[in-house]
C-alpha positions as CSV (number, residue, x, y, z in Angstrom):
1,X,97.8,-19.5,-0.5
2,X,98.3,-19.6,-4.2
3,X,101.6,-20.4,-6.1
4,X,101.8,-16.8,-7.1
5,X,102.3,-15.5,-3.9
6,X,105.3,-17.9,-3.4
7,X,106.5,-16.9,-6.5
8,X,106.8,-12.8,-5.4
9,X,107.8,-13.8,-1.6
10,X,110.8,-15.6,-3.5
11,X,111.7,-12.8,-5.6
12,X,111.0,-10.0,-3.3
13,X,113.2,-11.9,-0.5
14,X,116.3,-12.4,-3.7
15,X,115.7,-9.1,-4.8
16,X,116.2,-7.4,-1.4
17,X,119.1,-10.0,-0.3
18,X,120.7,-9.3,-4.1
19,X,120.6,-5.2,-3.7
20,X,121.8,-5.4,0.2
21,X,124.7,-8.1,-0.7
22,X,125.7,-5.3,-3.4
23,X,124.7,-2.1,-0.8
24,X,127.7,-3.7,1.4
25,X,130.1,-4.5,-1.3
26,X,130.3,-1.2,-2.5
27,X,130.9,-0.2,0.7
28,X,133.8,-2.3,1.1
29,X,135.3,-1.2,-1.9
30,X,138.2,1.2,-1.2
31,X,138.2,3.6,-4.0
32,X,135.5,5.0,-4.6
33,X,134.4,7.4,-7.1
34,X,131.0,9.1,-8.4
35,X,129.9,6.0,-10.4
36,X,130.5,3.8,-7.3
37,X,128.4,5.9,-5.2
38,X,125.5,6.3,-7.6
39,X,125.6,2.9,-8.1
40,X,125.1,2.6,-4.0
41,X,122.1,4.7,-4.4
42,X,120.7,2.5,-7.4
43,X,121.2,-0.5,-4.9
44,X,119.8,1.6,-2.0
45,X,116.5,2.5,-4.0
46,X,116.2,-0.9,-5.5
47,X,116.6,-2.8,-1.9
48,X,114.0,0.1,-0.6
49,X,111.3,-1.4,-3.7
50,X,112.0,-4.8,-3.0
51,X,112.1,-4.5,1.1
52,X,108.7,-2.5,1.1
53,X,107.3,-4.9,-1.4
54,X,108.2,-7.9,1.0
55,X,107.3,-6.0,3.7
56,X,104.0,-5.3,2.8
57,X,103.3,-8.8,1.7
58,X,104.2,-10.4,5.1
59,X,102.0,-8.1,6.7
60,X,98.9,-9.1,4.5
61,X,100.2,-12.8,5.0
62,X,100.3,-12.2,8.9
63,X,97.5,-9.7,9.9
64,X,94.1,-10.0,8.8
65,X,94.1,-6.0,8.2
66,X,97.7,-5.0,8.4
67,X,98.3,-1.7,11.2
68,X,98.0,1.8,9.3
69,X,101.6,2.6,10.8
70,X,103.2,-0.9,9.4
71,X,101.2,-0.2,5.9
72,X,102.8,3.2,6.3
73,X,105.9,2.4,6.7
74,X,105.8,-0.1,3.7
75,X,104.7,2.2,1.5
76,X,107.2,5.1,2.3
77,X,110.3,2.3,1.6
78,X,108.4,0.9,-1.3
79,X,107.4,4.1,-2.8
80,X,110.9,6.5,-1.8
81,X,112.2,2.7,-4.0
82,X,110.0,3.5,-7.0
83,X,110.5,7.5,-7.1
84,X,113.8,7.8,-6.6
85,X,114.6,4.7,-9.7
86,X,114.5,6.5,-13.1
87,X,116.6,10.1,-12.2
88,X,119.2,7.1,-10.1
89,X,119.5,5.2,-13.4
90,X,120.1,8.5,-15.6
91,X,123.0,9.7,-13.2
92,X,124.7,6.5,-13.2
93,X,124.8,6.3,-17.5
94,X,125.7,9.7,-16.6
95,X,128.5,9.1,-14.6
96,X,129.7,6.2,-16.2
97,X,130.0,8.4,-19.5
98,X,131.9,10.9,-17.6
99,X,134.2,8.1,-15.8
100,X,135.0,6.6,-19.9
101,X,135.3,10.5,-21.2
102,X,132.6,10.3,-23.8
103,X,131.2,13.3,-21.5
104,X,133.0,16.3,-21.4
105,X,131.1,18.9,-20.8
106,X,129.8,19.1,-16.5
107,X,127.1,21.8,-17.8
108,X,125.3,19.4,-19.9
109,X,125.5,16.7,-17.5
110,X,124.0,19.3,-14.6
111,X,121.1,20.4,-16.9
112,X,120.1,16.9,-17.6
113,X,120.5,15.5,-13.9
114,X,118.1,18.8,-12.7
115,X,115.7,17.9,-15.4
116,X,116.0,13.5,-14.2
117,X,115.9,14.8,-10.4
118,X,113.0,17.7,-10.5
119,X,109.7,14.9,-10.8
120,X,110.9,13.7,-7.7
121,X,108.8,16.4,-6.2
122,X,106.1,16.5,-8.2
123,X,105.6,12.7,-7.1
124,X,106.4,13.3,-3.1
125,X,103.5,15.7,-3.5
126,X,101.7,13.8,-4.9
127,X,102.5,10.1,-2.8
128,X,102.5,11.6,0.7
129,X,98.9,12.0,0.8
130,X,98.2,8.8,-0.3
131,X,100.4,7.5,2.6
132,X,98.7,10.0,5.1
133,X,95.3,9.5,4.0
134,X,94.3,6.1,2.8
135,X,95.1,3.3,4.9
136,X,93.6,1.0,2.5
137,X,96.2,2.0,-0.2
138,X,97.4,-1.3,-2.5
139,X,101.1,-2.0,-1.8
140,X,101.0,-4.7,-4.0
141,X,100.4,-2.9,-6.9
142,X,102.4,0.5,-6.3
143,X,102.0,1.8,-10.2
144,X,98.5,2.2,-9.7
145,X,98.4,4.8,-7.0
146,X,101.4,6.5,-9.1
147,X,99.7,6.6,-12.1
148,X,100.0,6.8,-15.4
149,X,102.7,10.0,-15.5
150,X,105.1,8.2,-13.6
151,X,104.8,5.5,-15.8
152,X,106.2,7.9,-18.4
153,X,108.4,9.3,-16.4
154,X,110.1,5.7,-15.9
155,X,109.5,4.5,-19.5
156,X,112.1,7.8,-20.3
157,X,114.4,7.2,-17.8
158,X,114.9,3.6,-19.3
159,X,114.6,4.8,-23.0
160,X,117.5,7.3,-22.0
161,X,119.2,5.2,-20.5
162,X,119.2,2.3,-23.7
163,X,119.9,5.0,-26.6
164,X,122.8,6.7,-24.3
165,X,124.0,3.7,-24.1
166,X,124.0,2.2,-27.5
167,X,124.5,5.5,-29.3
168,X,127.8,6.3,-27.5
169,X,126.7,9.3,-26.3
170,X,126.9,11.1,-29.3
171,X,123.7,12.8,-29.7
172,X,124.2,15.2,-26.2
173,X,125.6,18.1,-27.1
174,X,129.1,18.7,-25.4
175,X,130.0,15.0,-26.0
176,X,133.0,14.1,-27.5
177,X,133.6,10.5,-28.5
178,X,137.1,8.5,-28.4
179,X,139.1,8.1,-31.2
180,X,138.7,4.5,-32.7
181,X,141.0,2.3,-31.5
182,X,141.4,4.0,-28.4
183,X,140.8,3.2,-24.8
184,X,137.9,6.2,-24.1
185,X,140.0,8.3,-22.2
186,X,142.0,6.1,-20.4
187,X,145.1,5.1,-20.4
188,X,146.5,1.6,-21.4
């Protein structure tokens, strides 16, 4: 066994261990609001990528050809991970635009969250018969039976996610942004 495999067991075991250690503190916080429990999802979907992924590689460690249900199973955590990532990191800016009042308007915020959540379909559609079908379907490199649309589709979410961030905001319309000096909507 090569160094590299040690190298993604590590970081697919911290990376699933990280997102459920945060999966159980937000569920010990008391007060929770809509950023909170978008942030639970993020964690959820990010502990599904990472717990498929580890999954998947102990089965190729284990078995000389891993079962088609195990593989299946793998794939459907790994790949319900990777598809429901880009719209889950688009609502939380979202949200936490809404929770500092740089977003005013829920219209806005509804139009945009339809248009981050509607590709989720098109890549069920489009994932489930590579589940059903192909049994020698490479879990350990997901992006290739995705393609390269969902590439797009993440490179986007990420891209929104940056300029909404650094730009305050200011370029949806319906956005109003804080006065200087003030604390964003909330009060001191």
């Amino acid at each position: 066994m090569g160094s590299l495999l040690y190298v993604r067991l590590i970081g697919y075991t911290a990376g699933t261990l990280l997102q459920l250690f945060w999966v159980v503190v937000i569920l010990g916080y008391r007060r929770q609001r809509n950023f909170e429990r978008v942030f639970f999802f993020l964690c959820l979907a990010l502990f599904f990528f990472y717990g498929g992924s580890l999954l998947a590689l102990n089965a190729q460690i284990h078995y000389p050809m891993p079962p088609s249900a195990l593989q299946a199973f793998a794939g459907a955590l790994l790949y319900i991970g990777l598809c429901t990532l880009p719209p889950i990191l688009i609502h939380l800016h979202l949200e936490y635009a809404t929770t500092r009042g740089l977003l005013k308007k829920s219209d806005t915020k509804r139009v945009i969250l339809l248009a981050a959540y509607a590709p989720i379909v098109f890549f069920g559609m489009r994932v489930y018969p590579l589940l059903a079908n192909n049994p020698g379907l490479d879990l350990l490199a997901p992006g290739r039976a995705l393609g390269f649309v969902y590439g797009v589709w993440l490179a986007v979410a990420f891209l929104t996610a940056k300029e909404s961030r650094l730009c305050g905001f200011d370029h949806i319309p319906g956005v109003a942004l804080p006065e200087p000096g003030s604390q964003g909507g909330h009060v001191a």
